[in-house]
C-alpha positions, -999 to +999 in steps of 0.1 A: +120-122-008+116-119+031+127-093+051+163-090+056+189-066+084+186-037+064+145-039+063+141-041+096+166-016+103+151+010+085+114-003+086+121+002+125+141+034+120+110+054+102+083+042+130+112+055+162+112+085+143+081+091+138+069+080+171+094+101+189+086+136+172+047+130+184+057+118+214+082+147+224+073+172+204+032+169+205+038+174+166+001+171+152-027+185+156-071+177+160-089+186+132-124+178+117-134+174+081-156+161+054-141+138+035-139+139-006-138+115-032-104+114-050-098+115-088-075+078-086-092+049-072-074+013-069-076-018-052-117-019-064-122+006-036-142+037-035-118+061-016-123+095-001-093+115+013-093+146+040-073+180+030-045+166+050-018+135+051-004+121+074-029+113+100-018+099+137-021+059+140-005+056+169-028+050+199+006+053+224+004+091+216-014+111+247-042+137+231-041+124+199-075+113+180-066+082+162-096+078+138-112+040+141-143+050+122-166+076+105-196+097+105-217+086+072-249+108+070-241+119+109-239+081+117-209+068+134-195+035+114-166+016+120-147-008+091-172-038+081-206-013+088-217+004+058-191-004+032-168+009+049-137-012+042-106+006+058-090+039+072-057+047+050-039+070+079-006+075+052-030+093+027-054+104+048-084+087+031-107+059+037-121+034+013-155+021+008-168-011-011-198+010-027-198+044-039-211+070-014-226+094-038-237+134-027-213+156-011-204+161+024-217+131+037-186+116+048-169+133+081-145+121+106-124+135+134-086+126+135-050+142+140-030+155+114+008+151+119+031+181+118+061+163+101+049+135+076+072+103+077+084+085+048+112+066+031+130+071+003+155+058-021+156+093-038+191+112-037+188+148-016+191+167-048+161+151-064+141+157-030+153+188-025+153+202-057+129+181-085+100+169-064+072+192-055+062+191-023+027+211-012+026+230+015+000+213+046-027+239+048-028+251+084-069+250+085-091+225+066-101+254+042-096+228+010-132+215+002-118+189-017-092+155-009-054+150-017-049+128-042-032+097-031+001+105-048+007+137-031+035+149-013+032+172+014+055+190+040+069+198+065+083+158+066+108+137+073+120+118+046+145+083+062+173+074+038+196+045+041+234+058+033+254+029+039+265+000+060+294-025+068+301-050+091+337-052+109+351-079+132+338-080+165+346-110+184+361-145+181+327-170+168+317-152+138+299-121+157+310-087+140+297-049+146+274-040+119+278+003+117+249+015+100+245+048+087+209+065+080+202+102+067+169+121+077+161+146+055+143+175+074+121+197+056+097+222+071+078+253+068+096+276+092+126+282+108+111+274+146+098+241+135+131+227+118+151+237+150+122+217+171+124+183+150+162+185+145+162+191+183+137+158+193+158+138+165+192+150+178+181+143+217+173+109+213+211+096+206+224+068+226+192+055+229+181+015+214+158+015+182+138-015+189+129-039+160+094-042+159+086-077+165+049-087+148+037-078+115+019-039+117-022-046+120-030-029+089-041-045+057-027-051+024-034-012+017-021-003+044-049+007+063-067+000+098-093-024+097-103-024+136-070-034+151-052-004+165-017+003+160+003+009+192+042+014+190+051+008+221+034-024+221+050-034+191+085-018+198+098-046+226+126-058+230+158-052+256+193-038+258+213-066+243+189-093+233+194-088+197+158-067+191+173-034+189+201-012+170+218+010+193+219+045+178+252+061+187+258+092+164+238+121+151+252+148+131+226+178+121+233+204+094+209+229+083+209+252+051+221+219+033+212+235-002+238+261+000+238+298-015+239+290-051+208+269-049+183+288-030+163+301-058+156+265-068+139+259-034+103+261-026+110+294-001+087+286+023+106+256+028+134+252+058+159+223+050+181+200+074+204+170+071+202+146+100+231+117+096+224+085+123+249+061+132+233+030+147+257-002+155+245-037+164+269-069+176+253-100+153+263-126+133+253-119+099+265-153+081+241-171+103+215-157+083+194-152+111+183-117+111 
């Protein structure tokens, strides 16, 4: 099926957000690392992960060190040299066509992000209170690479709520209200005031649709085309390429008294509730 109003809503939704907490809030920081092979493999790819996920793709973002390549044996290669295949930013990893046997022969520099960006179907007590989360280690002191399926905060986790469309005009155009929840968690009490305060800040402001496919592969990894929200993120006030985000409601200590002891207690929790509304004509079919 092809992308319908709600995918691009909240495809475009999780890359504002993200965007807009490196952009404002300088959230990441420059590390360097060897790189590790994982215990899960897939796609036929040898892959090898940092002790960190996310890392920054986003060339828009000033000081950042978007990664385009790696040091093999102290040798710079970018994807296509070496068997190199791809850089997997999400999961902090790259993948290889050939094994790379021997340890620490794989390096890179890159940035890490502070808040890691997903979305989610999951309800808030299941992420709150049944998922594990891992704490991001502070320094690379890990010797050895996340697995691909781990989860680790402080992140942001985008949730669509609900949606509806009401009469608008004469002609079949009606206001579609969409509501969105970000789910906050972080690792101390000045960092959840700083996102909430970046995700707060940015109401009445248009979320652009992002108008060409993403330059990654099929893994979702680089491949020597660079990613660059802004460039990607076009569009202008009224020309149907953006949902206009009116409303943001932020609670914090969301899991109440009663549920404390079931959190992780290094963890800091925060509700963020968008409102985003768009004139369109949805039985055109044309979104």
């Amino acid at each position: 099926m092809k992308a319908q109003f709600d995918n691009r809503v909240m495809s475009s939704l999780l890359l504002f957000v993200d965007h807009k907490l490196l952009e404002h809030g300088d959230a990441f920081d420059n590390h360097s690392s060897y790189f590790s092979k994982t215990t899960q493999t897939y796609a036929n790819y040898y892959n090898y992960s940092a002790p960190f996920k996310q890392l920054v793709s986003d060339v828009s973002i000033t000081g950042a060190d978007v990664m385009t390549g790696v040091y093999l044996d102290n040798t710079f290669i970018i994807p296509g040299q070496s068997g190199l295949n791809s850089i997997d930013y999400i999961n902090g990893q790259v993948n290889f066509t050939s094994e790379i046997t021997g340890s620490n022969r794989i390096s890179g520099d890159y940035s890490v992000k502070e808040f890691n960006v997903y979305l989610t179907t999951l309800s808030e007590e299941e992420i709150l209170f049944e998922s594990k989360y891992h704490v991001k280690p502070k320094t690379h002191q890990t010797t050895t690479g996340l697995a691909p399926d781990s989860q680790t905060f402080p992140a942001v986790f985008v949730k669509n709520v609900s949606s509806e469309n009401v009469p608008f005009s004469f002609g079949g155009t009606d206001q579609t209200n969409f509501n969105a929840r970000l789910i906050v968690l972080a690792d101390s009490a000045y960092n959840l005031d700083a996102a909430c305060s970046i995700l707060k800040d940015v109401v009445k402001s248009n979320v652009y649709f992002i108008q060409d496919e993403l330059p990654f592969n099929a893994l979702g990894a680089y491949t020597g085309v660079a990613y660059n929200y802004t460039g990607l993120a076009t569009g202008s006030e009224g020309d149907g390429n953006a949902i206009f985000l009116n409303n943001a409601l932020v609670s914090k200590n969301v899991a109440g008294l009663n549920a404390y002891n079931k959190i992780n207690p290094q963890m800091h929790t925060a509700f963020i509730d968008y409102e985003l509304i768009i004139a369109r004509r949805p039985r055109q079919f044309n979104d």
